[in-house]
C-alpha positions, 0 to 999 in steps of 0.5 A: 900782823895786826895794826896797833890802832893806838899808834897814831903814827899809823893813821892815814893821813887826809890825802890817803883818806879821800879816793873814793871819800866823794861817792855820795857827794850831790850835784854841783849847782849853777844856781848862784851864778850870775849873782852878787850878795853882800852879807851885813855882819857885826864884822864888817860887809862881806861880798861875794859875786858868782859866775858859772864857774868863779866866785870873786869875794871880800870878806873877812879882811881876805878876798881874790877869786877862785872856782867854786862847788855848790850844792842845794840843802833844800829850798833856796839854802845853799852851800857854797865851798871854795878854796883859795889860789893865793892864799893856799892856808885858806878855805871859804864856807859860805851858806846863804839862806835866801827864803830868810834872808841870812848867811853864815861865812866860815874861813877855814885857816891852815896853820900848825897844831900846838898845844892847846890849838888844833891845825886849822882854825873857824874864823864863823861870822852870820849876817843878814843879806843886803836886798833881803828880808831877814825872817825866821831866828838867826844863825846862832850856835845850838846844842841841838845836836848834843846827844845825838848817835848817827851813823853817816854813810859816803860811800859803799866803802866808807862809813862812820859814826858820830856822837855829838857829845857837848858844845865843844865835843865830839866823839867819831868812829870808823865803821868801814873804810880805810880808817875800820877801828879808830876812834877819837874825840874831837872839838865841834861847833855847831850851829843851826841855820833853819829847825832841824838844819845843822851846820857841823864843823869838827877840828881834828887832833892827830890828823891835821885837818879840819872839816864843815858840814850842812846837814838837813836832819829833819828825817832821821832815817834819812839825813842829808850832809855836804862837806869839805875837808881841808888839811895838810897832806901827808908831808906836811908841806901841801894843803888838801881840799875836796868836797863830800857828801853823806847819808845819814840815820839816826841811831840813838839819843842820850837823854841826860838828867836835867841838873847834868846835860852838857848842852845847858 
């Protein structure tokens, strides 16, 4: 007997999706450890202190310690992802752009999905790094993406595509892996942290979870993401949280009429 895929009852729930999710995760790096940034933003100074294993952090009226993974985009851009011990509703993204100077800090907040409000929430807030100096544009929101189709592989048994729709949208679906035949459309936000380097956040409806992304796609045969996914586990009653990676490719771009392209 077939799955009624429009049941959503029958989707997996986060923990069902992640054995074997991580296959095409990069190696962790030790790069930051031993060093300390202090991120200069519109909301207040945000610290963050590295070991080989543990980040100690302030920010965003949150703080504690925690092990933490981190992995090189490219030249001195690293992202950093973490989840909290204590408060067990938070996860922490931290990308620090040292050749430039910047950063951008995501809090990841657990919650409950309600009308109108997905599960988990971005709390996004960029600075510049005290001790650095801040070169190129800043990390601000950007509808680069917006009709891009690219199919993104994370391992020999999972593979889906995206179609970055508008600033607020965007429209996934399973190729191979548990999930083969859904589909949905999500909200998104993006923003572009060098040219050609994106940061892709989606916050899923019927699953609740949420996810961040880094994503180099300079190359369009040959895209580069790390990740993290954070949500409720089947029961509804414990936080789950692993990280990701995935090989992308570009497929098509959609090309709108100037007076109706949703990116302006």
């Amino acid at each position: 007997m077939s799955l009624n895929l429009l049941d959503t009852s029958n989707w997996l729930p986060l923990d069902g999706l992640a054995p074997g999710f991580d296959a095409n995760k990069a190696p962790t790096v030790q790069d930051l450890a031993g060093q300390e940034f202090t991120v200069r933003s519109d909301g207040g100074p945000m610290t963050f202190s590295f070991d080989d294993e543990e980040v100690q952090w302030a920010a965003a009226g949150h703080s504690g310690t925690a092990p933490y993974e981190a992995f090189i985009v490219t030249g001195e851009l690293y992202y950093a992802q973490w989840h909290s011990p204590v408060e067990r509703d938070l996860a922490v993204s931290l990308i620090l752009d040292l050749a430039n100077g910047r950063a951008l800090y995501i809090g990841a907040l657990l919650g409950r999905a309600s009308q109108g409000s997905t599960a988990v929430h971005h709390d996004f807030r960029t600075g510049t790094l005290e001790g650095f100096t801040a070169d190129g544009a800043a990390i601000a929101e950007s509808p680069a993406l917006i009709g891009r189709r690219v199919e993104w592989v994370y391992s020999d048994a999972h593979a889906y595509e995206h179609i970055y729709l508008s600033p607020t949208w965007y429209t996934w679906q399973c190729l191979a892996g548990p999930e083969r035949g859904l589909a949905d459309t999500d909200s998104n936000t993006v923003f572009e942290i060098r040219p050609g380097i994106f940061v892709f956040t989606w916050r899923e409806k019927v699953i609740p979870c949420g996810s961040v992304t880094i994503a180099d796609h300079r190359d369009a045969k040959a895209i580069r993401s790390h990740g993290s996914l954070f949500g409720w586990d089947e029961a509804g009653t414990e936080p789950v949280h692993f990280t990701f990676g995935a090989h992308g490719r570009l497929i098509s771009i959609t090309h709108h009429a100037p007076e109706l392209d949703p990116s302006v």
